[in-house]
N, C-alpha and C positions, 0 to 999 in steps of 0.2 A: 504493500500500500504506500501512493504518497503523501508527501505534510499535504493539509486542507491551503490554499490558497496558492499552493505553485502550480504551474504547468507541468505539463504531461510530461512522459518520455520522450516524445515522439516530436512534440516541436519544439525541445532542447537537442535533440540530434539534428534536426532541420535547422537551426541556428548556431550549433556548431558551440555551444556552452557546455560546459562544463555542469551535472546534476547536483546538486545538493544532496549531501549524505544522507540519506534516511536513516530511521530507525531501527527499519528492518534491516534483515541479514539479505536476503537475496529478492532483487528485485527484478523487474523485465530486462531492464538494460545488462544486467548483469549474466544473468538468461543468454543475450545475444550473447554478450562478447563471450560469455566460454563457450557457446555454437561454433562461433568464426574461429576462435584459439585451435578449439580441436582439430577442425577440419583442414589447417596451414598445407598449404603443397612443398614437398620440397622442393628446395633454392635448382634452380637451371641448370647447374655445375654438375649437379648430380642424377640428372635424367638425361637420356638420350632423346637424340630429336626424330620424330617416325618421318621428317620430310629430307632426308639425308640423299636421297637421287631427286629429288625436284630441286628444277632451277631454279634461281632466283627473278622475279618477274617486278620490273620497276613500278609501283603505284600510280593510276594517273593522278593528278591533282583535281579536285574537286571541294564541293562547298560539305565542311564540315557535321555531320550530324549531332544534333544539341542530344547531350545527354540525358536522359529522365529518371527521377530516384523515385524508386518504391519504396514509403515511409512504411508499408506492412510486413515488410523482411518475409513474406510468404505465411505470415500467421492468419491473414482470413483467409486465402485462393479455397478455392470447393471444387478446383480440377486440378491434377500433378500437370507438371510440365514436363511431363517425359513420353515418348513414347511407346504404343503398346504391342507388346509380347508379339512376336511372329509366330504364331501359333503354328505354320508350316515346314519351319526351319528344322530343319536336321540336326542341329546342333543348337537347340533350346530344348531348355529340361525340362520335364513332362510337368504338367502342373492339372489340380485338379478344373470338373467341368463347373461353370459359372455360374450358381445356384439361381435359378429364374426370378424374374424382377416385376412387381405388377407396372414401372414407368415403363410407357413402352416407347416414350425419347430417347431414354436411355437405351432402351434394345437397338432402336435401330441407328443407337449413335455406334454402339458397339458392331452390328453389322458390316456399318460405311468401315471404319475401320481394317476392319478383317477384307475386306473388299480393296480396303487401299493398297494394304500390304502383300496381296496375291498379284496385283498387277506390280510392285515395286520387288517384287522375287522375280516375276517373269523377267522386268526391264534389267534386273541382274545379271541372271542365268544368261539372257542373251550374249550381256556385253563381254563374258567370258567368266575363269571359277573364280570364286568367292574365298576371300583371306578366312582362316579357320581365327575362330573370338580367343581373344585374351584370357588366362585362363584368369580366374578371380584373383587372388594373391599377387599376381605378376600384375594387373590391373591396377591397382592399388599404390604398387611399386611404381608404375609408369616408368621402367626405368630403359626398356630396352624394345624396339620397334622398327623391323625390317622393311626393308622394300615392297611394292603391290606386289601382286601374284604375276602382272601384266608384266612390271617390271623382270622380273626375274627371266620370263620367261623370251622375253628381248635379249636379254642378257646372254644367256644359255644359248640362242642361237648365233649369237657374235663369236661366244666361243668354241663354237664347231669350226669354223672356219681357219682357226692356226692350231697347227701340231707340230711346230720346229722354231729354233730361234734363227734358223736361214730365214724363213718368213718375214722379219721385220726388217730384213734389207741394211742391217749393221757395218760399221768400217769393218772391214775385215779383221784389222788386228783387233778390234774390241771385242770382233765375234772368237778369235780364234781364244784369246786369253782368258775370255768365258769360260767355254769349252774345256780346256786345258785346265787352268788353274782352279777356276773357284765351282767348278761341276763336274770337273774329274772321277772325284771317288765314286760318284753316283750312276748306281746302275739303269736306270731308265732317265734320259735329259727330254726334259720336255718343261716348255712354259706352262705357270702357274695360272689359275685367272686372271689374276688384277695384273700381271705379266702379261698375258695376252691382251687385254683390253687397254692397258696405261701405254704401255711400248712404243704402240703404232700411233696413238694421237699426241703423246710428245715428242713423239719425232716427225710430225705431221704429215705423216702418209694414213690417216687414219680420211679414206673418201665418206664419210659419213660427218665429218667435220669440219666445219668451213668456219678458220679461223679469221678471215677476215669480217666475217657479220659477226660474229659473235666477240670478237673484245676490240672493236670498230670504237667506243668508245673508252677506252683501257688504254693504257702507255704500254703494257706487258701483258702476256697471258699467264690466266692463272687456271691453276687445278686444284682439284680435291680427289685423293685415293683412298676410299676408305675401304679394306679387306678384313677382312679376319687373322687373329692370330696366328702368326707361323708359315702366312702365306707367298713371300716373299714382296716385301714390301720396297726392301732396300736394292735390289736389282731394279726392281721397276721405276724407280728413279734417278740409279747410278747409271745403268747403260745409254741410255738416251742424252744425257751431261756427257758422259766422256764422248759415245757418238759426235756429239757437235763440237768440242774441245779440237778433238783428232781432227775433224772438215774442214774447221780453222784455222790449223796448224799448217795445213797440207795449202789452203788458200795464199795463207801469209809467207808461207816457205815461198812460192811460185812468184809472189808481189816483191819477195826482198831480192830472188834470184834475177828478176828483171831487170830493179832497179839499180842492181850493183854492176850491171853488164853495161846497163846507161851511161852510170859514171864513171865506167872503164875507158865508154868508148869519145866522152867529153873531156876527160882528164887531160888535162895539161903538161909538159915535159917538168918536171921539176915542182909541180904539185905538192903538195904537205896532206896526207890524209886525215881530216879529224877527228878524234874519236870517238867513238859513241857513244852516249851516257845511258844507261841501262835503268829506266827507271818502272819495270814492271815485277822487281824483287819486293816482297811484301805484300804486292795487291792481287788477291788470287782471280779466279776466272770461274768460279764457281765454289760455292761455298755451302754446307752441311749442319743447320745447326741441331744439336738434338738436346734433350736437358741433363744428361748424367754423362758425368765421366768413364762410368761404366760402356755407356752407349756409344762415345769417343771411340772407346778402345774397340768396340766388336764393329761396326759402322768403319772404321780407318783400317782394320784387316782384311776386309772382304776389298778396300780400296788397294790395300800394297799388293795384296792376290793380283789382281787385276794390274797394275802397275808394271810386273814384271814381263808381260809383255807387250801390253801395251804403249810401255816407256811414255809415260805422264808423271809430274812430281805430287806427294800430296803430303800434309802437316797435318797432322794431330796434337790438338793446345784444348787443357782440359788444365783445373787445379792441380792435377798428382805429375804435371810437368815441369820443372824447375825454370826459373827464367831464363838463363844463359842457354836452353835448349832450348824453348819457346822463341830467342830471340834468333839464333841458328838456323829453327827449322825456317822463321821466317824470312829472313833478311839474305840470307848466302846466295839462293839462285833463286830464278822467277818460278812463280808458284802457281798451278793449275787446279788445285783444290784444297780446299781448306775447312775439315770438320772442328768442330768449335760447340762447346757450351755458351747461351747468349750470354752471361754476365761479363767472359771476357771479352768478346766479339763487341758488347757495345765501347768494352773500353779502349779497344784498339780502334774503332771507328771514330770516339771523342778526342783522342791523342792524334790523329793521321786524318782531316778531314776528306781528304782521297785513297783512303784504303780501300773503297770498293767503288773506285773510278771504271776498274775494267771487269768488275762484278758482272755476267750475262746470267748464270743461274742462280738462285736459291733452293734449295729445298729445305721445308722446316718437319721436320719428323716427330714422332708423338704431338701432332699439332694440338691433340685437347690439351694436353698440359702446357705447353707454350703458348696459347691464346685464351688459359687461364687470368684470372682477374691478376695476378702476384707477374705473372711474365708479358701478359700482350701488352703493356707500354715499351717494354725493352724491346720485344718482338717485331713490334713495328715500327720505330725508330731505327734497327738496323734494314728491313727491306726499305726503306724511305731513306736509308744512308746511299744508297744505290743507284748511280743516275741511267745509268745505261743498263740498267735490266731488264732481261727480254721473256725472259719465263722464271714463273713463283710457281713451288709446286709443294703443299701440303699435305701428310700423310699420317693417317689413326686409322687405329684399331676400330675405336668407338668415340660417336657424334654426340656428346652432349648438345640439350638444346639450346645453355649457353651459347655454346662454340657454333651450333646453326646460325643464332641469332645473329650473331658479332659476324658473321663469315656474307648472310645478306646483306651486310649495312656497310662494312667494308671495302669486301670484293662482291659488285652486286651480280658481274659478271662470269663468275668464277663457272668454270666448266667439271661436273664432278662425277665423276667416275667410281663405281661403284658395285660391286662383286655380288651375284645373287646369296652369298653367305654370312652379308655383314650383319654383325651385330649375334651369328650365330657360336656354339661351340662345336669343332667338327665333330661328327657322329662319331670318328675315330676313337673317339677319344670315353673311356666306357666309366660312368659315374656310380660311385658306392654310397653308400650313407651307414653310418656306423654310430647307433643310438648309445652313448656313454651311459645313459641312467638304469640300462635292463642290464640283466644277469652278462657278465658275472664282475662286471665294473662298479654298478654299483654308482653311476656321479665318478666316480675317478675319470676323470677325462686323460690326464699324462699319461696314464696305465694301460688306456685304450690303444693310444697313440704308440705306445713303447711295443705294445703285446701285436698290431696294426705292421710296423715295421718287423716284427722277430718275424713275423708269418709272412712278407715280403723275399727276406732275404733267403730265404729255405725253400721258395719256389723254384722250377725249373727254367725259368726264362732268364737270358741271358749269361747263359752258362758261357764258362769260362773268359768271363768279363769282371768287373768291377761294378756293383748294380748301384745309379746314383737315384736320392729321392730328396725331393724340395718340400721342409713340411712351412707351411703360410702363419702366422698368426698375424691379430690387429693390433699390441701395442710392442714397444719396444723392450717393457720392461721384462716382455713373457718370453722374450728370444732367448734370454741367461737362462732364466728359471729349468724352460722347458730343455732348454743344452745341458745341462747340470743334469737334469733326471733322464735324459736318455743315456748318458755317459753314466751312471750310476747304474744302469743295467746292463750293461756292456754293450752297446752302440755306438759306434765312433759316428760322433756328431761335432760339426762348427756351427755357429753364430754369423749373420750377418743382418748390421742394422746402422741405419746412419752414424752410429759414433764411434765405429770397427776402425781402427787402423787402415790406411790408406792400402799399405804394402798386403797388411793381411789379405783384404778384401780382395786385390788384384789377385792373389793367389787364387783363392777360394774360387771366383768365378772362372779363371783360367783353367780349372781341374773341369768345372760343370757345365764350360762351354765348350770343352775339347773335345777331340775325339774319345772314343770308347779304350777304355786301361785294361791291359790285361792281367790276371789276378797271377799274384805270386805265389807260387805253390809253398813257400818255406813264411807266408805270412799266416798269422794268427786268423781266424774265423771272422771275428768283427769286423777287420778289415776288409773283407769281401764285400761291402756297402760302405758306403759313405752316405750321410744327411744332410743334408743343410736345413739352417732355420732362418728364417728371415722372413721381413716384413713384407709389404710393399715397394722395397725400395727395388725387388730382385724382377717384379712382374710384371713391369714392362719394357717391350723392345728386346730383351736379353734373351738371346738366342741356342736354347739349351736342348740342343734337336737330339742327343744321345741319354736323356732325363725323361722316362718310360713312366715314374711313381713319383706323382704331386699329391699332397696328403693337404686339407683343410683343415687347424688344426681349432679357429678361429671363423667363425661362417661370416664374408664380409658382410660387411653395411649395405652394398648396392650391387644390382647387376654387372656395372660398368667393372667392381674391381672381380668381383666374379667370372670375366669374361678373360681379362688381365691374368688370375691366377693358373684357370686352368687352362689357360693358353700356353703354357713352358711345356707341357706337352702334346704330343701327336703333332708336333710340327712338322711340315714339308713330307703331307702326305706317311708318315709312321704312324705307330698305334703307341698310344698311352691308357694311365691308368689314372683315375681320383677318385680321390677318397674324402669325406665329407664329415667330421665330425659332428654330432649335436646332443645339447642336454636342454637341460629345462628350460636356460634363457633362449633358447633356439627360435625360431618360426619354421616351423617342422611343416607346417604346409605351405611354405613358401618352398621351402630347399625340396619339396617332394614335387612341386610341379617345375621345377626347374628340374629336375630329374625326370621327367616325362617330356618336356619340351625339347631337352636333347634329345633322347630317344627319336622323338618325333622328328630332327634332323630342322626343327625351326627358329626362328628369332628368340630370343628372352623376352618375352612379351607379352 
């Protein structure tokens, strides 16, 4: 109730004042606002965007539509504002029949209905199949939303059409160093999708793209790669840069041999030749940024692979590299590429306002986190350091609707390329769930985990190997704990987490990025496995193709990092394994339809 002589609720919110405390404890206003608290969406960072292959379409300008407030917040309506039940659908749950009504307005409002929606099924079914519904939980979650059905299936016909990397019409030495160096060991060489599909349109032989209407108003073109984890992300934007590097090289070789014949054949008897000041040491020709040093170091190997024969220079500057090397790799001879974390990359652009004078490429990798709120100032201050850039090229895993939002408003342009399995987990990849609270754990979750790994390492898969397994948690302070009680049952386990030692860390991941160890018959038992524990810092981008068992030990917060963990395995077309831990604080029908949704080989959605 309120005091006798004030105004209502209703027009003190309409004037924007502040209520008078009543007497009472809980009042309508207060009613609302824990309505609205409850219901908050989460922040944009943290959902992906379901419009991830539609392009960006410029709004026309027009006269504004004046806003109108409903001062009944939906307290008297005598109709819902939703729509009713498709009672034909295949995929709506049966629900009981509609107990007879003596309005017979009401029947035959309920008929028109049923009548609407048989014609808007037919105009469906027409137009081609129908997306299968969000399952409830993942609904809720909004965190994860694939491409139309329509889409996909465009998709999947684009990629019939290439089964070789001759197909894309490569310099030759960048095709042969391919081949040779960095897809050697692999027994079947064949392009990936988002390698089939990104390849040929950034090197524009892609005849379904006509780059002149479409960044007609654009200084550069720009792109969006969004694949699935493990699917070869880093190829599809390194081959296409060195491709143009090398056509370059070969152009300028041809223009310097001309012009020196020139001044051969105008030189004068007794002439003085002058020297020539080399000032393209320092400003690279293409440039790499990603956000970890870790990413530096695995991103710049797959670069020197490639280097050896295709003879290109490239620098790796990352914090764990000293200055006196940093300044080495930079400054000694001219530089054709240059992977870089942004923090230092801006500081080298604010020191050298022409460091990226002859800048043609960008590529920015794990874009959702570099066009995060903490990085896209830095982010776009160095492509804007860039005068002569001719292609930007952006590449995730997963589309938050942030990074949708910020990518329209931007690059309104942007051309985005897009794999019929983003936002999916490969079916490859086979998920467990392992309830800590039933027999015979009991709620001991470490003991699950410890008893989870002894029954790992005693399987018969990857015999006469070193079996490696990444277990995840969410804080850092659980990485010790849970390292200390595997090592307490005899499990050789390390730790990694933001505050590891620089040098350890590069170890650690150079064992679970390498190739497959083989076991030493004169070692102990336990070392037949190795574990790693670590946060988030390890799940994304890091490339752990010979890591078969990723354990959950910790259920994430959101799809997005869901997607990230169990993406270390099943990469590059292999089979993996996850494992899913949960107890009481769990959302057990959230992680169960995410465990049917793989199965089902679809979006988290």
């Amino acid at each position: 109730m309120f005091r006798p002589g004030l105004p209502c609720w209703r027009c003190l919110r309409q004037l924007a004042l502040p209520t008078t405390p009543s007497s009472t404890t809980y009042t309508a206003s207060s009613a609302v606002r824990s309505i609205t608290s409850s219901s908050r969406r989460k922040p944009s960072r943290l959902v992906l965007s379901p419009k991830v292959a539609t392009p960006s379409t410029p709004v026309a300008p027009g006269p504004t539509k004046k806003k109108t407030t409903n001062h009944d917040y939906g307290l008297n309506k005598t109709v819902a504002n939703i729509k009713p039940r498709n009672v034909n659908s295949r995929f709506a749950p049966k629900v009981k029949a509609i107990a007879p009504t003596r309005n017979k307005n009401l029947k035959a409002k309920e008929g028109e209905e049923v009548e609407d929606f048989k014609k808007e099924k037919k105009r469906k079914d027409d137009d081609g199949p129908r997306e299968r519904p969000m399952f409830k939980m993942l609904k809720m979650r909004r965190a994860l939303e694939g491409p139309s059905m329509t889409t996909r299936q465009m998709m999947r016909a684009k990629l019939e059409d290439v089964h070789s990397f001759q197909q894309f019409g490569l310099e030759p030495v960048v095709e042969e160093a391919l081949l040779k160096d960095v897809l050697g060991d692999l027994t079947t060489i064949e392009p990936t999708p988002v390698q089939r599909l990104a390849i040929p349109a950034l090197l524009g032989k892609d005849p379904a793209l006509n780059k002149k209407k479409l960044f007609q108003n654009s200084k550069y073109e720009s792109y969006l790669l969004a694949a699935e984890t493990g699917s070869g992300k880093t190829l599809a934007y390194l081959l296409p840069i060195l491709d143009y590097i090398k056509k370059q090289e070969a152009i300028t070789k041809a223009e310097e041999e001309k012009k020196k014949a020139e001044q051969q054949n105008n030189r004068l008897f007794g002439d003085i030749e002058a020297p020539e000041v080399d000032d393209k040491n320092g400003k690279p020709k293409a440039v790499v940024i990603v956000p970890t040093s870790e990413l530096v170091n695995q991103v710049g190997a797959v670069a020197k692979k490639l280097a050896y024969i295709a003879k290109f220079r490239s620098a790796l500057v990352s914090r764990d590299v000293p200055g006196h090397l940093i300044r080495k790799r930079l400054f000694s001879q001219p530089l054709e590429l240059l992977v870089c974390t942004p923090a230092l990359l801006e500081i080298f652009c604010k020191e050298d306002k022409g460091f990226l004078q002859n800048c043609t490429h960008i590529a920015v990798d794990e874009a959702d986190s570099l066009f995060d709120r903490s990085f896209a100032p830095i982010t776009n201050a160095i492509i804007d350091a860039a005068p002569n850039l001719k292609q930007l090229v952006l590449c995730s895993a997963t589309i938050p609707k942030s990074l949708d939002s910020r990518l329209r408003t931007t690059f309104p342009e942007i051309h985005r390329i897009v794999t019929p399995n983003v936002h999916a987990v490969p079916r490859r990849v086979q998920l467990s769930v392992v309830d800590s609270d039933a027999e015979p754990y009991r709620g001991n979750k470490p003991l699950a985990c410890a008893d989870v790994l002894h029954n790992i390492s005693k399987d018969g898969t990857e015999a006469g190997f070193v079996k490696k397994a990444i277990v995840f948690v969410n804080e850092r302070e659980t990485t010790k704990l849970l390292c200390d009680y595997l090592r307490s049952k005899g499990i050789d386990a390390v730790e990694l987490e933001r505050d590891s030692p620089d040098r350890a860390s590069s170890k650690v991941l150079e064992f679970f990025t390498g190739p497959k160890t083989p076991i030493d018959e004169t070692a102990e038992k336990k070392n037949q496995m190795k574990v790693l524990v670590t946060t988030d810092i390890a799940s994304r981008g890091i490339d752990t193709k010979h890591v078969k068992n990723v354990l959950l030990f910790d259920v994430p917060h959101t799809t997005i990092d869901f997607i990230h963990r169990l993406g270390r395995a099943g990469r590059m077309g292999r089979r993996g394994r996850a494992i899913v831990f949960t107890d009481k604080k769990t959302d057990k029908a959230w992680v169960k339809e995410i465990k049917t949704s793989m199965h089902m080989g679809s979006s988290l959605c």
